[in-house]
C-alpha positions in Angstrom: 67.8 -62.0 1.9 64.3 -62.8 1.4 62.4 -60.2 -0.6 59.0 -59.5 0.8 56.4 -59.5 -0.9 53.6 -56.8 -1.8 50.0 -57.9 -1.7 48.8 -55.2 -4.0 45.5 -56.4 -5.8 45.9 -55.6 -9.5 43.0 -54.9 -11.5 42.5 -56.5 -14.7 40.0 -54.2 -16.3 37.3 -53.1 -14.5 34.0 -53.0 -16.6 31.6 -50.7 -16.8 27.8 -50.6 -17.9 26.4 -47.8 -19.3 22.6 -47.5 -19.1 21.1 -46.0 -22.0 17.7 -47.0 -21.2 16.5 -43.4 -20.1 18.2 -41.4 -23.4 16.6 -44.1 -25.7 12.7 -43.6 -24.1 14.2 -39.4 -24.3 14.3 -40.4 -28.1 11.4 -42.3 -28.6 9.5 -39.4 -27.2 11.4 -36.6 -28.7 12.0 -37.3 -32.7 8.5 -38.4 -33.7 7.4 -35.2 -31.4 10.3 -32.9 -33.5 8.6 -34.6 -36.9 5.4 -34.0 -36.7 5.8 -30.2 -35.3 8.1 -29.7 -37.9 5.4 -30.8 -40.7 2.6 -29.2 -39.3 4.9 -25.5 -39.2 5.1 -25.7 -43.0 1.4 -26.2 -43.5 0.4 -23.3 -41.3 1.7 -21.0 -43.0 -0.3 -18.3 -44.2 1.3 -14.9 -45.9 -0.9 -12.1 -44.2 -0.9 -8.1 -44.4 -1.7 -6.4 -41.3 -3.1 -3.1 -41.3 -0.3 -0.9 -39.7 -1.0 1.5 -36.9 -0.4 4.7 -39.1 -2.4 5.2 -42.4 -0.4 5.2 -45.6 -0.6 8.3 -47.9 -3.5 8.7 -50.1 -3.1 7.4 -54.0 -4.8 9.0 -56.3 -4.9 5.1 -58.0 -8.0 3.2 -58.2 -9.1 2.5 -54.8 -10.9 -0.8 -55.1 -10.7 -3.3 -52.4 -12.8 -6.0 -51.5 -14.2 -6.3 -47.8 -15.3 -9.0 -46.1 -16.9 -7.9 -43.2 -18.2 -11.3 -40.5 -20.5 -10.3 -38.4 -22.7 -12.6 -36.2 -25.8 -12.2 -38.6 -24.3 -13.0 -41.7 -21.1 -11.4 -44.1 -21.3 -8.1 -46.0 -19.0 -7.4 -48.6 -18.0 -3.7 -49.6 -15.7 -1.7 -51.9 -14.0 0.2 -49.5 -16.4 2.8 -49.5 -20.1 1.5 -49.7 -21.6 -2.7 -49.3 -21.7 -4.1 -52.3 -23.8 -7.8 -50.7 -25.4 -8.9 -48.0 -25.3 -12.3 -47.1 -27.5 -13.7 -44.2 -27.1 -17.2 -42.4 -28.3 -20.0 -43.8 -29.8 -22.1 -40.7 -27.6 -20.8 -38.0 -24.3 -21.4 -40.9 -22.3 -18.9 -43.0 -23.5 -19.2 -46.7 -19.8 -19.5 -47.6 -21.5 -20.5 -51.4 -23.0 -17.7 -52.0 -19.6 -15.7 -50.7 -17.8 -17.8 -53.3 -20.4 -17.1 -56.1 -19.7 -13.0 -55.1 -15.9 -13.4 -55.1 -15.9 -14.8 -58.6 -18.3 -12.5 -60.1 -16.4 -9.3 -58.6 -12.7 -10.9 -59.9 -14.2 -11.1 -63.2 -15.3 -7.3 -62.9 -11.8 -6.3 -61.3 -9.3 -8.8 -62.7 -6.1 -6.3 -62.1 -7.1 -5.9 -58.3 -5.9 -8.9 -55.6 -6.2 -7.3 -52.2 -8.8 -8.0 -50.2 -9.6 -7.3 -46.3 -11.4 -9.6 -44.0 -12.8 -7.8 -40.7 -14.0 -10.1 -38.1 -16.4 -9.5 -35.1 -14.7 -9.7 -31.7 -16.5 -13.3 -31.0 -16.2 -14.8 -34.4 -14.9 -18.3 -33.9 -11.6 -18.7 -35.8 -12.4 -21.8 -37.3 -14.9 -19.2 -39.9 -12.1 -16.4 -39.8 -9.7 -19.5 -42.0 -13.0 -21.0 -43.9 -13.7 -17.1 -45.4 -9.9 -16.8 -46.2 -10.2 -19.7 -48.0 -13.0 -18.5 -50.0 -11.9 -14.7 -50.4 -8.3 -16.4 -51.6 -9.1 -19.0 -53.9 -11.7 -20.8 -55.9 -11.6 -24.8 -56.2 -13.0 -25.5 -59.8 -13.6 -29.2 -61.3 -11.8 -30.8 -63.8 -13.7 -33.5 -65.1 -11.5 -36.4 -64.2 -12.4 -38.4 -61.3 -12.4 -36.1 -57.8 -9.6 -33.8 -59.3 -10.1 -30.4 -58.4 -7.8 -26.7 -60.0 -7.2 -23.7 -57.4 -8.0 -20.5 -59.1 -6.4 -17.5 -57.5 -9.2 -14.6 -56.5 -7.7 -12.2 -54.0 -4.2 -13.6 -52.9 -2.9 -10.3 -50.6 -5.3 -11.0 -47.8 -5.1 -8.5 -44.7 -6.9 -9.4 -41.3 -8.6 -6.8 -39.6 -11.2 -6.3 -36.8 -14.4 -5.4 -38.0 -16.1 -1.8 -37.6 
């Protein structure tokens, strides 16, 4: 008896190709993207108190607190209760030195006070909302070697308001 044969092909392996073409330009794209976003979120931030919707109670405690009101005419600064400055534009600019003068003369007359409140007109570009932060926060102060500059805390608790 003759055995028949069966002509079944046998495979041997197939091989297969995997295209990773499209996941490496994903990657390319996506990591530098995920760096740089991730860098720029810890240099934004900036520890603010907003006023809340419902007044606190009263203190009977010293009510000092330094207002920076920008207005479209210049900056007035006030205790809380009456202006203490004036400060008119310089040339169509904020005179953010003389600001910085003011803020260094009233923390040397109120060294135990760091709030301050800076109230912004409704069309007050942004860009001068963070330059007066700056200014109401800290002072930059030389230190005699080469282009080296020490921060000086002013008014640290800085709350953002809309001016009256």
């Amino acid at each position: 008896m003759a055995r028949k044969r069966h002509h079944y092909k046998r495979r041997v392996g197939a091989t297969y190709e995997i295209d990773v073409t499209t996941f490496l330009n994903l990657m390319v794209v996506l990591i530098p993207f995920l760096l740089i976003t991730a860098v720029f979120s810890r240099l934004t931030i900036v520890e603010l108190n907003l006023p809340s919707a419902a007044g606190g109670p009263a203190s009977n405690e010293d009510s000092f607190r330094v207002e920076v009101i920008v207005r479209e005419e210049g900056m007035e600064i006030s205790n809380g209760s009456a202006t203490i400055a004036s400060i008119p534009k310089k040339d169509e600019e904020y005179d953010l030195e003389s600001l910085s003068e003011l803020m260094v003369d009233l923390k040397r007359e109120y060294p135990e006070h760091d709030a301050a409140s800076v109230l912004m007109e409704p069309l007050i570009p942004y860009d001068h909302l963070i330059q007066v932060m700056d200014i109401v926060r800290a002072i930059e102060v030389p230190t005699g070697v080469e282009e080296e500059v020490e921060l000086y805390a002013l008014f640290s608790e800085i709350s953002v308001g809309e001016a009256p």
